[in-house]
TORVEX-659954 format. One record per residue (C-alpha): residue number from 0; residue in three letters; x, y, z. Coordinates in steps of 0.1 Angstrom, whole numbers, plus 5000, padded with zeros to 4 digits. Each point is the difference from the previous one (the first is absolute). Example, Ala and Ser with C-alpha at 12.3 -4.5 7.8 and 13.67 -1.06 7.14 Angstrom:
BEGIN
<pt><num>0</num><residu>Ala</residu><u>5123</u><v>4955</v><w>5078</w></pt>
<pt><num>1</num><residu>Ser</residu><u>5014</u><v>5034</v><w>4993</w></pt>
***
This chain:
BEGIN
<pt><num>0</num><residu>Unk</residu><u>5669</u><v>2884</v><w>2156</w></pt>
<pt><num>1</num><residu>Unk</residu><u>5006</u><v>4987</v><w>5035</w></pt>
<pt><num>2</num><residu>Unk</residu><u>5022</u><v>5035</v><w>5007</w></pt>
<pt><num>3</num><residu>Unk</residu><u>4971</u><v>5018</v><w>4988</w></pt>
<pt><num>4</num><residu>Unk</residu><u>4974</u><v>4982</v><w>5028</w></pt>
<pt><num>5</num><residu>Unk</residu><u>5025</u><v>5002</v><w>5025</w></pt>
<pt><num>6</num><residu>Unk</residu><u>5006</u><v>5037</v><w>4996</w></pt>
<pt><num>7</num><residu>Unk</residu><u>4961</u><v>5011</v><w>4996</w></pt>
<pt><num>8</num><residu>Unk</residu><u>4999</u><v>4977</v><w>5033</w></pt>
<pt><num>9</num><residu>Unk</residu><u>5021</u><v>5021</v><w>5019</w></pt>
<pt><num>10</num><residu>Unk</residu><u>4987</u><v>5035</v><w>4982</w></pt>
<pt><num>11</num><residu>Unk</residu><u>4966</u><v>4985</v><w>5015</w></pt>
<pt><num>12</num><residu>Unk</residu><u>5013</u><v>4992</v><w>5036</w></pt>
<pt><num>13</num><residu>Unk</residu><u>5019</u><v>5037</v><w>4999</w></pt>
<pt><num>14</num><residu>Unk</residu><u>4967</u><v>5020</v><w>4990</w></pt>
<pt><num>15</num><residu>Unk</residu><u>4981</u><v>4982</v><w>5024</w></pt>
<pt><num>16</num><residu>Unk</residu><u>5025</u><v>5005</v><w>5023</w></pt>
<pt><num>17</num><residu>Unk</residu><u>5002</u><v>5034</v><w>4993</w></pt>
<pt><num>18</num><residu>Unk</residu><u>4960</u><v>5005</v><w>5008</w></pt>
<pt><num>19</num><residu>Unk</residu><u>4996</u><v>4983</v><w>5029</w></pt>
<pt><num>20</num><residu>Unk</residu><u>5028</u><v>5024</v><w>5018</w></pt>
<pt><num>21</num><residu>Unk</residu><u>4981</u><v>5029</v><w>4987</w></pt>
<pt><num>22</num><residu>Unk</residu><u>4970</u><v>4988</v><w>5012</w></pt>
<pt><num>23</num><residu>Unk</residu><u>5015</u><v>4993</v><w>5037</w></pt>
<pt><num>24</num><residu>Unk</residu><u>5018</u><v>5033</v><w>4997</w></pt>
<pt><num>25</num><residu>Unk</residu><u>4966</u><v>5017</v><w>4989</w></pt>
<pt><num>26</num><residu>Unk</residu><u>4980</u><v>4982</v><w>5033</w></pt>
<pt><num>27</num><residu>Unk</residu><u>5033</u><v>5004</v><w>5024</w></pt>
<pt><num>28</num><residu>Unk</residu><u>4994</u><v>5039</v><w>4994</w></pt>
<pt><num>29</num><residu>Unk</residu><u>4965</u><v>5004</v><w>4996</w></pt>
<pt><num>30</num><residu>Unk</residu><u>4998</u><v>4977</v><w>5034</w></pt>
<pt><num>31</num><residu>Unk</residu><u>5027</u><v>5027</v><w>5013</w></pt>
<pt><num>32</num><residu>Unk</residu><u>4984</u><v>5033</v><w>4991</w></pt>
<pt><num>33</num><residu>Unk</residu><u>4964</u><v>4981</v><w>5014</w></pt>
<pt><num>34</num><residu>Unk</residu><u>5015</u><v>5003</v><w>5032</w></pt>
<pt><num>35</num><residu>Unk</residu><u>5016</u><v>5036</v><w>5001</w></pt>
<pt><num>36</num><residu>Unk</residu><u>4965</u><v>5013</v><w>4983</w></pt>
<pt><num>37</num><residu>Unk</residu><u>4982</u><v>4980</v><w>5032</w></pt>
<pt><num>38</num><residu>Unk</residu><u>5023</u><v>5018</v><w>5026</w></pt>
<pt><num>39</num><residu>Unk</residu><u>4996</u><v>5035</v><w>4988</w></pt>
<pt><num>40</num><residu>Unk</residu><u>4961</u><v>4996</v><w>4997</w></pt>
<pt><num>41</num><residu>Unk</residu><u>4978</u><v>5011</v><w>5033</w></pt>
<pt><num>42</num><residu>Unk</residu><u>4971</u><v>4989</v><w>5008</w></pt>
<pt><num>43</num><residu>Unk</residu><u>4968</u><v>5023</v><w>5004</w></pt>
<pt><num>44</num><residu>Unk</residu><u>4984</u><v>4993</v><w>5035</w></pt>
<pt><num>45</num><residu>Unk</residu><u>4962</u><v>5010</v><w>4999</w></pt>
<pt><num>46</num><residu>Unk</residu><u>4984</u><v>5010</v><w>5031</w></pt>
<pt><num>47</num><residu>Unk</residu><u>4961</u><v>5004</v><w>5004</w></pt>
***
């Protein structure tokens, strides 16, 4: 019984684990391609 807790402890701790790396990996990319899609953008100057 006490095995059994302990293991679904740590099966918790690694899918948690597991989801908060994707979701830094998932910002640290999106952050990354944010600022290569920024640089190749130009701006549009309007003149009267």
């Amino acid at each position: 019984m006490i095995k059994t807790l302990i293991k679904l402890k740590i099966l918790k701790l690694i899918i948690i684990g597991g989801v908060s790396t994707a979701y830094a990996l998932k910002r640290y990319c999106d952050q990354k391609n944010g600022i290569t899609s920024k640089k190749g953008k130009k701006t549009l100057l309007l003149t009267r």
